[in-house]
MIDO-587017 format. One record per atom (N, C-alpha, C): residue in three letters; x, y, z. Coordinates in steps of 0.02 Angstrom, whole numbers, padded with zeros to 5 digits, always signed. Example, Ala and Ser with C-alpha at 12.3 -4.5 7.8 and 13.67 -1.06 7.14 Angstrom:
# residues 2
Ala+00660-00284+00390Ala+00615-00225+00390Ala+00660-00165+00390Ser+00642-00112+00354Ser+00684-00053+00357Ser+00645+00002+00394
***
This chain:
# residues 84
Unk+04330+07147+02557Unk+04372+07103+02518Unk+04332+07072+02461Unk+04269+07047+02474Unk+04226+07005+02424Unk+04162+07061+02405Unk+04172+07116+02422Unk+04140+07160+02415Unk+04105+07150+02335Unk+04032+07160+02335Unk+03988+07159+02280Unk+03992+07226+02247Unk+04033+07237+02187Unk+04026+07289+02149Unk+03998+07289+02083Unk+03980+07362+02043Unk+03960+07349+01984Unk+04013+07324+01934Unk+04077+07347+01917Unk+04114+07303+01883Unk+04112+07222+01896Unk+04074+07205+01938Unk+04095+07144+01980Unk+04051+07105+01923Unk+03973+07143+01944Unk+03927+07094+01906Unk+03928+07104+01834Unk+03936+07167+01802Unk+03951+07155+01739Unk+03979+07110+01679Unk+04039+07096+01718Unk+04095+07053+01706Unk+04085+06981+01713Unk+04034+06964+01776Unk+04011+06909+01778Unk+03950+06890+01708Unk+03913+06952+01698Unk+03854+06946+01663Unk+03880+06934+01586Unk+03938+06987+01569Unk+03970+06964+01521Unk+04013+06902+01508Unk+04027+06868+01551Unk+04070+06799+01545Unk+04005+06762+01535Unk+03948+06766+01569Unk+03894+06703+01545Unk+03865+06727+01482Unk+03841+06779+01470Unk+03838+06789+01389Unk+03900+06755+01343Unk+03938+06781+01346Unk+04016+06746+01305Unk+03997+06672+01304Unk+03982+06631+01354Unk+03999+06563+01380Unk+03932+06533+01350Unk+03859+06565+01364Unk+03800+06556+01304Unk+03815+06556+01232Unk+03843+06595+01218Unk+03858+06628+01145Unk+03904+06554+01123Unk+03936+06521+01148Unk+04006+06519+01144Unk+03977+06416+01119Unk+03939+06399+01164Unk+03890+06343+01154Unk+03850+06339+01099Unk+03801+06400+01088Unk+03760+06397+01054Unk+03807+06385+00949Unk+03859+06401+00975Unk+03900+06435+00901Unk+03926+06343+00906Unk+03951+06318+00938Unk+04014+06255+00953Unk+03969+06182+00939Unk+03896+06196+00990Unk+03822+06144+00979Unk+03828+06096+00899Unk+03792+06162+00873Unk+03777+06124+00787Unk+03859+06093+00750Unk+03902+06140+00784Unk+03968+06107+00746Unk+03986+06054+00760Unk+03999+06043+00827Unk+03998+05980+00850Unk+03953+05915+00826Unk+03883+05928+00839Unk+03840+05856+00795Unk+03855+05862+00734Unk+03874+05924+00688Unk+03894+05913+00626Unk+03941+05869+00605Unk+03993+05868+00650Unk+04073+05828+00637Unk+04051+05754+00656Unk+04017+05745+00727Unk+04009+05675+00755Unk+03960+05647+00707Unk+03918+05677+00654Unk+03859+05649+00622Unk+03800+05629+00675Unk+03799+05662+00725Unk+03732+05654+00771Unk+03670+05698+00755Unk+03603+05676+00733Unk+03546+05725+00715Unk+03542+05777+00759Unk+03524+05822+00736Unk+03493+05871+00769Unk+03418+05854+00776Unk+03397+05853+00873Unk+03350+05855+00892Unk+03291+05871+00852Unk+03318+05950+00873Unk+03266+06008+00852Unk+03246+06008+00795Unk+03305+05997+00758Unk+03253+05992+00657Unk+03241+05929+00638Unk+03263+05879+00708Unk+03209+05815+00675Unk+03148+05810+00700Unk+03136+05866+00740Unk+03063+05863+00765Unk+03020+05910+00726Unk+03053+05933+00695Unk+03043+06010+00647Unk+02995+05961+00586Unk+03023+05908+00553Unk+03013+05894+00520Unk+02959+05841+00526Unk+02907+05842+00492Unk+02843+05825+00509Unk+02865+05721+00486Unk+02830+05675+00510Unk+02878+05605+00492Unk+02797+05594+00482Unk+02809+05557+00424Unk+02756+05544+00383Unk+02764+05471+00368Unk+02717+05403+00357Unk+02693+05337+00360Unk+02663+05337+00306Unk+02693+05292+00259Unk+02624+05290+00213Unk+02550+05259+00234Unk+02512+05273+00217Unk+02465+05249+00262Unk+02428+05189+00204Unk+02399+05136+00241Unk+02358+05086+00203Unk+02307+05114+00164Unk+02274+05094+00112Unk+02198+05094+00090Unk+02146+05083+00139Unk+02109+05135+00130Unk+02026+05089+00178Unk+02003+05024+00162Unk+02001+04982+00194Unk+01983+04904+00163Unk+01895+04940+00197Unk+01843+04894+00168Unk+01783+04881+00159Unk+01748+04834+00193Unk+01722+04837+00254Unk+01720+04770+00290Unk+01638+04756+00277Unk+01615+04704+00288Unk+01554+04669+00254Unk+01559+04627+00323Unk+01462+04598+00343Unk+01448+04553+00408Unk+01474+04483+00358Unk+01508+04439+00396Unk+01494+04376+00378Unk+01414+04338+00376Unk+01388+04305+00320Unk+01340+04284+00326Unk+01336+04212+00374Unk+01387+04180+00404Unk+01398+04144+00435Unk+01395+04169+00509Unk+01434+04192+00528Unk+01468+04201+00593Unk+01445+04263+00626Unk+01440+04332+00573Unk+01427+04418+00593Unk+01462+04430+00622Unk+01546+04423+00595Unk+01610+04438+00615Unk+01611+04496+00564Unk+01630+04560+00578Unk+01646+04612+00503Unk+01704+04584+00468Unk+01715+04562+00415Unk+01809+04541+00383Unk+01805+04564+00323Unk+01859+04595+00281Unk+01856+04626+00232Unk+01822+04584+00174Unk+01802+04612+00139Unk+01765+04606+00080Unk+01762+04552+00036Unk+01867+04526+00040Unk+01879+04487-00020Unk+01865+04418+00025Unk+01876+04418+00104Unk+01881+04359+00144Unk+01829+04344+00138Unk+01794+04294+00144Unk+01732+04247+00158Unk+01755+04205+00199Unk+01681+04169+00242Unk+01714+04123+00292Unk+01644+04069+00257Unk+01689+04012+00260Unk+01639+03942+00224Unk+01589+03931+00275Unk+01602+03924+00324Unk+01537+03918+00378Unk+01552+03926+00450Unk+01502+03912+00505Unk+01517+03944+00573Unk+01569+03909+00603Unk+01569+03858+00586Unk+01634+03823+00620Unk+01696+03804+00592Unk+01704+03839+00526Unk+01798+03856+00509Unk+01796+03934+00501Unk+01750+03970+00526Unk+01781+04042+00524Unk+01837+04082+00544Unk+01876+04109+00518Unk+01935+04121+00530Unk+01954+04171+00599Unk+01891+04208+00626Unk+01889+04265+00651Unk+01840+04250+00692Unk+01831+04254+00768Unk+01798+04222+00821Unk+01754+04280+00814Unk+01691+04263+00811Unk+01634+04334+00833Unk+01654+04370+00884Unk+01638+04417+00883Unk+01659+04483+00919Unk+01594+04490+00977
***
């Protein structure tokens, strides 16, 4: 009655192809209409930061905290930046 034949599995093999096929085609249309990104080509796409300038760090002659270049610290006890 439930006998396993070759029309049997064919038919099965062809309904999950159809039913793959059938997703893969319906997928992109669907996020197209809802306006939802696509995963895959937002990972595709490389996401880029502008990135800062190298700042220049210099010892404090006070403290020998490194702080950029333009900062100065007036002396050891209002330095802005606790020694390291």
């Amino acid at each position: 009655m439930f006998g396993l034949s070759l029309s049997k599995v064919l038919f099965t093999i062809l309904v999950v192809i159809a039913v793959w096929r059938a997703w893969k085609l319906w997928g992109p249309l669907i996020q197209r209409l809802t306006g939802e990104p696509n995963p895959a080509r937002r990972s595709a796409q490389p996401q880029t930061k502008p990135e800062a300038p190298p700042v220049d760090l210099v010892a404090c002659p006070h403290c020998g905290t490194y702080v950029p270049r333009t900062l100065a610290c007036p002396s050891r006890a209002a330095c802005r930046l606790p020694p390291a």
